[in-house]
N, C-alpha and C positions, 0 to 999 in steps of 0.2 A: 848422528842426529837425523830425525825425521826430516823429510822435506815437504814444507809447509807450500799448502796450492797460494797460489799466484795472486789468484782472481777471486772475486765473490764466488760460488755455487752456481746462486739464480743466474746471475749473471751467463757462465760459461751454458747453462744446463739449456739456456732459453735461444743465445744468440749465437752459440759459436758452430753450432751442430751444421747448419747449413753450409755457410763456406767452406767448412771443412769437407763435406761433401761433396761441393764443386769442385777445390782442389785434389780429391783422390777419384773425384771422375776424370779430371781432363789426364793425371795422370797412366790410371791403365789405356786409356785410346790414346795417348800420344805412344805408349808402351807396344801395343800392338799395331800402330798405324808404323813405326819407326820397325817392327819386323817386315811390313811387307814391302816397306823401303827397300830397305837392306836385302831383304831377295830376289829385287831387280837389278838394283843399281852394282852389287855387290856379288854374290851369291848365295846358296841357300844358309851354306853354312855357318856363315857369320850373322844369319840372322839372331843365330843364339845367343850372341854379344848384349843383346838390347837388354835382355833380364839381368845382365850384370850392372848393365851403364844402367838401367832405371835404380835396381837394389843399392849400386854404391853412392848413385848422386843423392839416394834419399837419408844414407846414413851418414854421407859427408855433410849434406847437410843439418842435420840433426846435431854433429859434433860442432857446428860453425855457432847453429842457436847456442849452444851451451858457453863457446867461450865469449857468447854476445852477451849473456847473460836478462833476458828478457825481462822488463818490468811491471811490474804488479798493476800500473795505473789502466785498468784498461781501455781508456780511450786509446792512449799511446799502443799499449800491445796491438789492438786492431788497428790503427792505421798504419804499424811495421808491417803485420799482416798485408795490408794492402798493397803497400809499395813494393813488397816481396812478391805478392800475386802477379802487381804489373810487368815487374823486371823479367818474370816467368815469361809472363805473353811478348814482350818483344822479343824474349831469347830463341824464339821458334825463329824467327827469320833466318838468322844465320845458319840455324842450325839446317834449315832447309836446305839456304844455299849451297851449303859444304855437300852433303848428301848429295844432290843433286848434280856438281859439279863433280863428281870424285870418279876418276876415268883410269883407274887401275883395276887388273886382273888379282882378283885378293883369296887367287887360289894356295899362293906363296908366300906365307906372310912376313917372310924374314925379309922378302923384297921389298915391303911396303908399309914396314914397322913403323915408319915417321908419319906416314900418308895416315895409314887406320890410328895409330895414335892419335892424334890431331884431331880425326873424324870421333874417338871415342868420348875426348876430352870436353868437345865442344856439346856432342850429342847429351852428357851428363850434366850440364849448367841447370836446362831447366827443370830437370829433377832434382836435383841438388836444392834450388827454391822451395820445390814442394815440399822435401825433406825436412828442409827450415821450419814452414810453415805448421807441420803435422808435430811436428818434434816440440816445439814454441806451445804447442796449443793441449799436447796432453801434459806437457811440464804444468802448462798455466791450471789446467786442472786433475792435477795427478786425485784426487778422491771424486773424480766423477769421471774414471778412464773406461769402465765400462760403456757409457752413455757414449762419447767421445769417440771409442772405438766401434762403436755399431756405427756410426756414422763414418767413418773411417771406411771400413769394410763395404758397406750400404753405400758408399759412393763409387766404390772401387766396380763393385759388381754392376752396378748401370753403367761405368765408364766401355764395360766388357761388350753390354748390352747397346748402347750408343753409337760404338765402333762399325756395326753391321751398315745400318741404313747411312752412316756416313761415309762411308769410305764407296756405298754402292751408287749413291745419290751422286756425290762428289769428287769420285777418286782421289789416288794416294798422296799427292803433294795438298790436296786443297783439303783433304783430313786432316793433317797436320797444321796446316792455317788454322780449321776451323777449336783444332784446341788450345790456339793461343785465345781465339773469340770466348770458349770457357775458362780460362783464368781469368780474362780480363771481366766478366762477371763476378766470378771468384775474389776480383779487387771491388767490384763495386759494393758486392756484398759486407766486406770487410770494411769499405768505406764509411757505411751505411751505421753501422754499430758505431765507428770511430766519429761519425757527424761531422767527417773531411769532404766538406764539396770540391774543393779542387781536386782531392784523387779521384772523387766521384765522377764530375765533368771528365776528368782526363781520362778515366777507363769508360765511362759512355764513349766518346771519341774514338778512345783505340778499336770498342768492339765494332762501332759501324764503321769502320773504316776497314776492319777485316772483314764484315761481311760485303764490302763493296769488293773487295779485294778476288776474293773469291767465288763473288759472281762473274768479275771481269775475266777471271781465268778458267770459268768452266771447261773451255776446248786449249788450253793450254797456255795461252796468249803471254803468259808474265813468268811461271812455275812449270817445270814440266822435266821428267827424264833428259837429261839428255847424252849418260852412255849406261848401256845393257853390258856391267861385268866386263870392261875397257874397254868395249866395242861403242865407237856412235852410232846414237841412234838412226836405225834405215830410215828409209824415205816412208813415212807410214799410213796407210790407206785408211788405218781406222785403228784406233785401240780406247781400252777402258779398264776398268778396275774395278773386283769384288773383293770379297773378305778372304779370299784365299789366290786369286792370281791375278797377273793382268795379262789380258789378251790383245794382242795386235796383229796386224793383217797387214803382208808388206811386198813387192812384186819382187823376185829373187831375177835373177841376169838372164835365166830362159825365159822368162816371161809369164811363168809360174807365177802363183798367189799362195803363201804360205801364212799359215796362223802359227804365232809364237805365242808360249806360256812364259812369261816371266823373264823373258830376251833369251832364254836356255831352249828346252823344251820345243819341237817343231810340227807341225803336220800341213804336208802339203792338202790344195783343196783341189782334186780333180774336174779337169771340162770337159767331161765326153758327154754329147750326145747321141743315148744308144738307139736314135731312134735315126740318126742320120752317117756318115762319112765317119766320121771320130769313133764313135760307139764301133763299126764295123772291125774300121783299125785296133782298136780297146781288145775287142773282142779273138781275131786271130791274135794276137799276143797273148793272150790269158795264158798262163800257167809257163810260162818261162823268169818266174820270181817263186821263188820260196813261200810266202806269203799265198799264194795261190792254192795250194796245193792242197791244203783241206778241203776249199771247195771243189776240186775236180774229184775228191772219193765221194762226193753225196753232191751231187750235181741237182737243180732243180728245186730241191730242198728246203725242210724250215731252215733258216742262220738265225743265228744271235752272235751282236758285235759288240764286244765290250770294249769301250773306250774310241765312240766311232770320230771324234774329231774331226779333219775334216772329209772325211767322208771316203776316203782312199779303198775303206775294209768294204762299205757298205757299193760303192763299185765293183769289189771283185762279185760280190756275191750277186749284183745283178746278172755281169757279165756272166757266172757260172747258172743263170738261170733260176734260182730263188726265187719261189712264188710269193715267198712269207719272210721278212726281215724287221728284227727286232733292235734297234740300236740304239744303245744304252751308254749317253754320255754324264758324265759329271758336272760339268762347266754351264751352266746356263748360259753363260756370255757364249760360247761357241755353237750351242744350240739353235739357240733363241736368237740374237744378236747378227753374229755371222750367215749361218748357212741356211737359217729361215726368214733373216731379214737382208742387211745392206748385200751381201754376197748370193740371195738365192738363185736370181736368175745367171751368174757368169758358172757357178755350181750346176747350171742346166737343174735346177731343182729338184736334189739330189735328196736334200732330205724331208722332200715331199710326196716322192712318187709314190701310185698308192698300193704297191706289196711293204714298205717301207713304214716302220712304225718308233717314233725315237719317243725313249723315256729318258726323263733327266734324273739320274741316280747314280749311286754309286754301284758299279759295275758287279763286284763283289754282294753286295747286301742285296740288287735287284736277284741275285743267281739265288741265294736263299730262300727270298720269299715266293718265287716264282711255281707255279704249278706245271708250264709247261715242259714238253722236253722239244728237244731240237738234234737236227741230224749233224749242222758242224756250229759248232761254238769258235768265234775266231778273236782273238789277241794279240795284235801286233806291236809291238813293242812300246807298251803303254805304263807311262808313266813319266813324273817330273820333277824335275830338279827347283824343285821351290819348297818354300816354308807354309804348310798348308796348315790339315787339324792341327796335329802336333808342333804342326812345322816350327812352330817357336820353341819347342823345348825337345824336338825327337829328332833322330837320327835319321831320317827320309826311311818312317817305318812305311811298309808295303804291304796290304792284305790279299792282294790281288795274287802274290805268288807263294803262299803259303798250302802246305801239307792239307789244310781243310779245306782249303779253296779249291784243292785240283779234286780233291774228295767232291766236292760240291759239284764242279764243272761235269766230272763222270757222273753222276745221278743225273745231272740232269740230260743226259742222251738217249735218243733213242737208241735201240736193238744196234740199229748200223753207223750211230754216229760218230762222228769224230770231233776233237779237241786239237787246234792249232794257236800256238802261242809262238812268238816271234820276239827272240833278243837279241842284242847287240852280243858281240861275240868279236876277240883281240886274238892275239898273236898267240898267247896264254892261255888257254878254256878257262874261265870260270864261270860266267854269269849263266852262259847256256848247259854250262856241264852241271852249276849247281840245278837248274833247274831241274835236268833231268835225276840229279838226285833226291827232289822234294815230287817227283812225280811218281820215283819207285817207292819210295816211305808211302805217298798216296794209297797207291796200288798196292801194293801189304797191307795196310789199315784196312785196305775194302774187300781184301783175302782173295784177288784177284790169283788164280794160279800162273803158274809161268810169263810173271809181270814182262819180262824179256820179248815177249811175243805181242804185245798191245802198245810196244813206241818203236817211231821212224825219227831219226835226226838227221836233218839235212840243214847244210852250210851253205853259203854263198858268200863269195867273194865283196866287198863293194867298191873297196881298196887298199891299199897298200896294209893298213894298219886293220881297220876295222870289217868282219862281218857279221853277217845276221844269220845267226841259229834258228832253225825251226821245227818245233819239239812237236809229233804227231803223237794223239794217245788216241787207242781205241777200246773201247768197252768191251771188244770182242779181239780174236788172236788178228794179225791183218793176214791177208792171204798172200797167195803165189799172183794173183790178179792183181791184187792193189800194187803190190811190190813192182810188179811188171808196170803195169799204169806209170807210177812213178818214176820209174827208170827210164820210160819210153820219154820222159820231157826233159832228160836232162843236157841230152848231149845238145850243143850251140848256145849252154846258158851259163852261165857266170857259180850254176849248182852243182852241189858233191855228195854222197852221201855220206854219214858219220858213221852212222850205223841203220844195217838195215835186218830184220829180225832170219835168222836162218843162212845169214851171210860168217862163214868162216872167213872170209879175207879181210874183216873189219879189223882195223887197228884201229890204234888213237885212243885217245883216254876215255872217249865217251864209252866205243865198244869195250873197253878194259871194266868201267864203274857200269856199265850193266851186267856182262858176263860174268863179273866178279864173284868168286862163290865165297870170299869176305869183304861182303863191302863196307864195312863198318874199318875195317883195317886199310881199305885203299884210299877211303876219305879222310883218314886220321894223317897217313902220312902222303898227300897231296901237298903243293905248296903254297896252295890257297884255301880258305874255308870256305869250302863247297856242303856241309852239313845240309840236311835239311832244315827249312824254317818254318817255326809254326807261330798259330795267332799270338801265342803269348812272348814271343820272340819275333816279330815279324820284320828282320833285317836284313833283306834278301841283297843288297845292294853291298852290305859288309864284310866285303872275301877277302881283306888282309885279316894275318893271324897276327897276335902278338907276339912269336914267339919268332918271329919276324921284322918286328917293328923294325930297327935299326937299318937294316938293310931298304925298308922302306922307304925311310927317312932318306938316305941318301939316291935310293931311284926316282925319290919324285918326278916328277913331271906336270906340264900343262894340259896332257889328255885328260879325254874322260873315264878313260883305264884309269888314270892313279887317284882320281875323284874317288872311286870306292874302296879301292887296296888299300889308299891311302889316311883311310878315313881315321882310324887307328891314331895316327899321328895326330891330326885336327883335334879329338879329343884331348890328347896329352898338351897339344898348345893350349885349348879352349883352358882347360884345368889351369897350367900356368900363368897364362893371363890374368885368370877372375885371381889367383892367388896372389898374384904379384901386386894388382892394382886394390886387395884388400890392406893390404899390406901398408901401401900408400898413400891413401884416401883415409883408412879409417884405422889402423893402430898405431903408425908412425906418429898422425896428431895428437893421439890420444895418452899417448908414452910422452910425446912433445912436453904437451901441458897436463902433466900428472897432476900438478898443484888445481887445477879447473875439474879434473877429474879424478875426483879421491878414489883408491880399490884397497880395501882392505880385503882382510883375510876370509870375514861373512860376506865378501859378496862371490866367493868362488860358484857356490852353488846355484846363484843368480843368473850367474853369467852360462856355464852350463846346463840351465833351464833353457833357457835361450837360442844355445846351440841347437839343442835337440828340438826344437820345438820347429826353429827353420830348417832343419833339415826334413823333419817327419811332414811338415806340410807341402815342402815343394814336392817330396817325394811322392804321396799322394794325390796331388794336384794330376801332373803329370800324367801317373800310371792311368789316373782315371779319363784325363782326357785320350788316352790311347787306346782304352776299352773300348769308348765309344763312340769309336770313328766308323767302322763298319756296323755298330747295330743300329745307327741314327740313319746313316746313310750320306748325310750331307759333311765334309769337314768344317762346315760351320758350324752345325749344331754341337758337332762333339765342343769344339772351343766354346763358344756361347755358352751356350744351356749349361755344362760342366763351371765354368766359373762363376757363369752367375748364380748358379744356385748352393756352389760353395762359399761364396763370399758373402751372401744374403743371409744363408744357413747359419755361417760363424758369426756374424754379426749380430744374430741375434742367442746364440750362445754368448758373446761378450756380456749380453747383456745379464746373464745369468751365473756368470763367471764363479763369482760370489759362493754359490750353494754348489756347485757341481765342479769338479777339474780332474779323478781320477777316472773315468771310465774307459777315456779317448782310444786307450789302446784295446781291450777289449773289444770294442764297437770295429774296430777297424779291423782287427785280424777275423771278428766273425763276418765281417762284411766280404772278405775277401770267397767266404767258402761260398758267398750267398751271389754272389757277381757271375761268375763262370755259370750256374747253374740257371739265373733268370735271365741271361741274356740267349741260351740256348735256346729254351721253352719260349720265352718271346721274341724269338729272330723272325720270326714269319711273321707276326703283327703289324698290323696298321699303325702309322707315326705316333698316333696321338695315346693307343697304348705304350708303345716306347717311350715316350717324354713320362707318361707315368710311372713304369719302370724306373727310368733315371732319378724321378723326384725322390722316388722311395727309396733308391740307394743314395743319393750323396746328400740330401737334406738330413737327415740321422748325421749321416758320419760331418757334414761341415758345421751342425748344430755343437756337437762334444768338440769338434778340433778348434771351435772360436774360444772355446772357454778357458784354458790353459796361460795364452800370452798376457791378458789383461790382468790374470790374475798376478804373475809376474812382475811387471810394471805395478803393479798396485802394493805389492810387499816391497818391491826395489821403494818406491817411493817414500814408505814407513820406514826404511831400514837405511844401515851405513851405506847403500849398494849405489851404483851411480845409474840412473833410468838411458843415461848416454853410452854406458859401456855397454848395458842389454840391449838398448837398439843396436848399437854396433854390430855386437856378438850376431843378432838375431839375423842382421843382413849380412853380414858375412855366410853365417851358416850356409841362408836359402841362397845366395850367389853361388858357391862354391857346391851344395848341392841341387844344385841347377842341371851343373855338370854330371855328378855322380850321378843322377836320374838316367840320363841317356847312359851312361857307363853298364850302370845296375841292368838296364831295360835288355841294354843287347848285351850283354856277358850272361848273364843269368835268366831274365826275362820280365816283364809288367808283373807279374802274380806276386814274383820274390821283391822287388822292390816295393809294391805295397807293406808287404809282409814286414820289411824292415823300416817302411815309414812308421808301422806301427809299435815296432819293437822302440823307433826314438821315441816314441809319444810315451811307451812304458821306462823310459827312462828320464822321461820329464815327470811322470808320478814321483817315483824314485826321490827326487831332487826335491821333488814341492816338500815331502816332509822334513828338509832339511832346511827349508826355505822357512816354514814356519816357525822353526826353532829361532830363526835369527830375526824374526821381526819383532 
């Protein structure tokens, strides 16, 4: 039997639109505010958790409205509405607290099964409200789910939108306040329809009570970190929070000043003044560190430093005499905040001096667009262990050490220049060994002859477990001089060489995967995946292989070694968790109380609609936001701009639902041929043609991909099918393919995971005509 709407029409068409849109804004920014939680307090890796705990609290509660059974009168409906909205906004407090207090290392999670448990449980309450709420409100008007759903979506995308300036404005525990302060409008709103003064008064109250709350805690005073991934917090001179890290500045036992990204992540901020006693001492040192060493072959020189943080690169190159320095950081907070503001003078005003020129960019996308060239481009071990663009759904992708990138770094050198990158480097080679495998793939693409002749690897000890690799490439063969030069610095320093070009005595696996006259054969059977990486794969950090796994599993460890070998593993837990807790949350009840939730045999094709629909969209979600982390430049823009114009897009595809639902896949698989090709031709552009690029690709494709769900829910509604099982199904799907995105991404690569988001959306056509038949 049809299921008859709730509610009048006018009624839903006029008054419901709104709250519902403050309830799916405060959800996506409580969504993203609770990732960059999570990649402080916790690590990066679990920041992936959050798309689960959002997706299962909102289909838990979806199945909760259904066995509440919601009432037609809708005064009543709106003021459950409300009381649901309110119970949401108080639910933030604890969940803050728990977060906030949670002082385990959750790189081991069979060690802390009860702790993250607990943490996930509690983290999904106030979703689970919303879930009530959205679920309660398109039951109430299942024949205006169109309308309902653009609001739905249309709230979700400003919540994406909103997230920037608050979390910049107010950092990350008073972000999270600030979105219990929008639900608790979200009840008044709701009150307002119901004509309940008392929830009215009582959600006025809660919300100026939160916004007193969180002016009281602007410098931390109530709410506030207090362990960085089981460590307490240091003693902290200064920190703050953007849409992608939080920066802190802390004095270390030497007496150092160090900038942290995310309590992981380090750079020290050097004090030499080269104009006094310090700078002299700075200066005889030069070139007894690895690091160094590019700029002693182009001494005096243009430099360009990618990734200058605090300032450590843009020191050598003084010291090395650099007339012209280019330093190109990401982080505006480190820029702007630290070493130009509260830190410039103990810095000796370092990134002000005036051969010194800092752009705030993405290191990668500035090397693109740039016309200049430079004699040493330098890269010291840059990079971070946080949830950034992607960082909510991607596996710490890297564009910085990819196949194009080094392609890129060689163009842009002059005649005699040089390229020095600097990584970490274990007991084991991989991360430096891989690099230098993505720097010979480079050097082949550019038909460099005898690539063997244009890199120097040099090691350094730093301790027991860890050193730092430093990979020279030059544009040209390097000579019997340079080699000399660099040999002449090593004896009295903690350096070795790996390989040096013309040297028969080279052993070790670096000199083995250059020399190699099959290297395609030494990288296969290595015991790490050292391949190289390219943009469409960009996982440079990923060197367990699977075919290894198990052995993994049991070598774990606490290093930063089994962070990447390991990663492997993390995925196959991330998978069983989201599978376990779907399992829990949303078909155990639903099997529970069959009799609350009828499934016949015409709803199979429903519920399969469903699947594919959350699968095909998270898929594409994702891929796109990883497209456009390098050609925006910022990783905010790629998250922002990508969701909010996908979710604007679909929303206004819901609204059209109606007339249009098979094209999706089409659209998408030609989008994919039309992506790689317009990001190349406008990589050199100015921002604001970029943002029109962007418009023009994912506005089309998030216009067709809104159209498909509603239509769904709207035949489940006419038909035997239960609209509770499709929302299930639907959040299961996008949970579980959450995971499969990052799996797809790095197994295969971004282009093919499109490709197969669009292959589910051709499998939701498929279904619709089967769906038709049953309504």
């Amino acid at each position: 039997m049809a299921a008859e709407p709730l509610i009048d029409a006018p009624t839903r068409g006029r008054q419901f639109g709104f709250p519902l849109f403050l309830t799916t804004a405060s959800v996506l920014t409580l969504e993203l505010s609770l990732t960059r939680l999570f990649s402080v307090v916790l690590f990066y890796h679990y920041a992936f958790l959050v798309i689960s705990i959002a997706l299962l609290g909102l289909a838990a509660g979806a199945i909760v409205a259904r066995l509440m059974r919601t009432t037609g009168d809708p005064a009543t409906h709106a003021r459950r509405m409300a009381v649901t909205c309110l119970l949401a906004s108080v639910s933030i407090l604890p969940l803050l607290f728990a977060i906030l207090n949670t002082d385990i290392w959750l790189v081991t999670p069979w060690q802390a099964f009860g702790t993250l448990s607990s943490l996930y449980l509690i983290c999904m309450i106030p979703f689970g409200f919303a879930g009530f709420v959205i679920s309660s409100v398109m039951r109430a008007g299942s024949d205006r789910i169109s309308t309902l759903y653009f609001f739905d979506l249309f709230g979700a995308a400003c919540g994406g939108i909103l997230f920037v300036p608050l979390i910049d404005v107010l950092g990350g525990p008073n972000t999270v306040l600030a979105v219990g302060g929008l639900w608790s409008c979200a009840a008044i709103a709701w009150g307002v329809i119901a004509r309940a003064r008392r929830i009215v008064t009582l959600s006025l109250a809660l919300f100026v009570g939160i916004v007193l709350v969180v002016a009281f805690n602007m410098h931390g005073a109530l709410f506030d970190v207090r362990y960085l991934r089981g460590a307490p917090r240091k003693n902290e001179l200064f920190a703050r929070w953007n849409s992608f890290s939080r920066i802190s500045v802390f004095r270390a036992s030497n007496n150092t000043l160090w900038i942290e990204i995310d309590g992981g992540a380090g750079t020290v901020i050097p004090r030499v003044d080269f104009r006094g006693e310090s700078g002299r001492i700075y200066r005889a040192n030069f070139g007894r560190y690895s690091p160094d060493l590019g700029f002693l072959l182009t001494p005096r020189r243009r430099s360009l430093i990618i990734g200058a943080g605090g300032g450590i690169d843009i020191a050598r190159a003084v010291a090395a005499g650099s007339r012209s320095i280019t330093a190109v950081e990401i982080n505006p907070i480190i820029a702007r905040d630290v070493m130009e503001g509260r830190f410039w003078n103990y810095s000796q005003r370092l990134y002000t001096r005036p051969e010194v020129r800092v752009v705030i960019e993405d290191g990668r996308t500035f090397v693109q667009r740039t016309t200049e060239r430079y004699d040493t481009i330098q890269m010291s071990q840059v990079d971070t262990w946080a949830s950034s663009a992607a960082g909510a759904y991607a596996l710490t992708e890297n564009y910085l050490y990819t196949v194009e990138a080094i392609e890129n770094y060689v163009s842009k050198l002059t005649p005699e220049g040089v390229v020095s990158i600097t990584r970490w480097e274990f007991t084991r080679p991989r991360e430096t060994l891989r690099l230098v495998s993505v720097v010979l793939e480079a050097l082949d693409r550019l038909k460099v002859p005898n690539p063997e002749q244009h890199i120097v690897v040099v090691l350094e000890a730093v301790n027991k477990v860890q050193t730092m690799g430093t990979v020279l490439i030059r544009g040209r063969p390097f000579t019997a001089g340079d080699i000399d030069l660099l040999r002449r610095r090593l004896p009295g320093t903690a350096m070795r060489t790996a390989y040096v070009p013309g040297d028969r005595e080279s052993t070790g696996p670096f000199a083995a995967l250059i020399l190699s006259s099959d290297r395609r054969s030494f990288i296969t059977h290595y015991p790490f995946d050292i391949r190289p990486v390219f943009d469409d794969r960009p996982f440079f950090f990923f060197t367990g292989r699977w075919s290894n796994f198990w052995q993994d599993v049991f070598a774990f460890d606490m290093t930063g070694d089994a962070l990447n070998t390991g990663a492997q593993f993390l995925l196959l837990a991330l998978l069983i968790a989201s599978a376990v807790t779907v399992c829990l949350f949303l078909f155990a009840p639903l099997l529970l109380f069959r009799r609350a939730f009828p499934l016949g045999r015409a709803a199979f094709p429903f519920l399969a609609f469903a699947v594919a629909v959350g699968i095909g969209f998270i898929l594409v979600e994702v891929a796109l936001i990883q497209k456009f982390v390098v050609f925006l430049g910022q990783p905010v823009y790629s998250l922002t701009v990508v969701i909010f114009l996908l979710l604007v897009a679909s929303s206004l595809g819901s609204r059209l639902s109606s007339r249009f639902r098979d094209a999706v896949a089409l659209v998408i698989i030609g989008e994919v041929f039309l992506i790689g090709t317009l990001i190349r031709v406008y990589q050199p552009a100015v921002i604001e043609q970029k943002m029109a690029v962007v418009v023009l690709l994912v506005c089309p494709l998030g216009f067709v991909m809104g159209m498909p769900f509603p239509s769904a829910l709207r035949l489940a509604a006419r038909s035997a099918a239960s609209i509770e099982w499709v929302w299930a199904l639907n959040a299961a799907a996008t949970v579980l393919g959450s995971v499969l995105a990052i799996f797809l991404a790095v197994t295969l690569g971004i282009t093919q995971s499109i490709l197969i988001g669009g292959l589910a959306y051709g499998a939701a056509a498929f279904l619709a005509s089967r769906m038709d038949q049953n309504k």
